[in-house]
Structure formats: structure tokens, C-alpha cells
N, C-alpha and C positions, 0 to 999 in steps of 0.2 A: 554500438554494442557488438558485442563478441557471441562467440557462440555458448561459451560457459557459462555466460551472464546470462541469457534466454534460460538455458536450465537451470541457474539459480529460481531465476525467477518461475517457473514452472514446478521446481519441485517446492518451493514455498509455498504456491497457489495449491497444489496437490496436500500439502503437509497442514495446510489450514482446514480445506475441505473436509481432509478424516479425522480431522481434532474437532469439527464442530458437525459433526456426522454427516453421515453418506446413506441417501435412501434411492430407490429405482426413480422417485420422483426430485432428488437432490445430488446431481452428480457434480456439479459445480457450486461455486457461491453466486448469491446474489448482487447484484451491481450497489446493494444499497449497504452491502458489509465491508464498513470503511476499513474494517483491521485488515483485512483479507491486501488492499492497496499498499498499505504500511509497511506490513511481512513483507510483500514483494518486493518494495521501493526499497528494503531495509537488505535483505536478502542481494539485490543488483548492487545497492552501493558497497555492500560488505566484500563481494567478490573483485569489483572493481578497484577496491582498494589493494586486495590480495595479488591481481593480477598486477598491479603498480600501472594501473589505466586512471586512476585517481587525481589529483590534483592537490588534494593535502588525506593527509591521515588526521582521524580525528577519530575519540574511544568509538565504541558501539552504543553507552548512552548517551553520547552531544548527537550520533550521526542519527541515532533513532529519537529523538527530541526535534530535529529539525525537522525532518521525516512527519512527525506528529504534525508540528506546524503548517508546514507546508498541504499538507492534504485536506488536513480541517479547517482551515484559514478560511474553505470558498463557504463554507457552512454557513459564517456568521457574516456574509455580506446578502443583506435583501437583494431580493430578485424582483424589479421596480417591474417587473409582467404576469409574476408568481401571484392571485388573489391570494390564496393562502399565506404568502407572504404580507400581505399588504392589510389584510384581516385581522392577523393572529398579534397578539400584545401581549 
């Protein structure tokens, strides 16, 4: 990664924070706000494409489509050590 890409990625993480508000006790998102990962990933690959560091072009909805997939994918695999997983039906 480049350095533009870091700030892509930072100012998405920034742009999601005051879109989903900002308090003395919320100055970041939470590790469990998947969108927050999405933006980012979406945000790095869109620059990378730009800077031609990319390795195909493809629109903004296939790249953020895959983007979806690929993050929520680990959701729907049980976690064989999770009880909550192993519980829940």
C-alpha cells in the first residue's frame, strides 16, 4: 500500500464515524460495525484502482459486491469453540 491508500482508507474510517455520530464517549467505530470495514476496503480498492496499482478495473458496484462478500463470508462459518455458536439454532 501506498500512502494515498492509508488516507483513503482513514478518511472513509473518519467519514463513517460522523455519519453514524460522534460523542466524547464515541470517537471511533466499534470493531463489531461491519460497514465501517466495507467503506474502507471499498474506499483502498477504489484508489488503487485510480492510482493504476490495481490489477483489473471492475465498476464500484462488482468491486463493492465482492467487498460485501468477502467480509461477511466469516459470519456465516460456525466457530466449532464459540458456545454461542454451538447453542444458537
Amino acid at each position: 500500500m501506498v500512502d494515498k491508500m492509508f488516507i483513503a482508507a482513514a478518511e472513509a474510517i473518519a467519514k463513517y464515524a460522523e455519519e453514524t455520530g460522534l460523542s466524547n464517549d464515541r470517537i471511533v467505530t466499534s470493531i463489531n460495525e461491519v460497514e465501517v470495514f466495507i467503506r474502507e476496503a471499498l474506499s483502498v480498492a477504489e484508489k488503487a484502482i485510480e492510482l493504476e496499482y490495481a490489477g483489473r478495473k471492475i465498476s464500484k458496484t462488482e468491486l463493492e459486491k465482492e467487498i460485501r462478500e468477502l467480509i461477511e463470508r466469516p459470519k456465516n462459518i460456525p466457530n466449532k469453540d464459540c458456545y454461542e455458536c454451538r447453542t444458537h439454532k
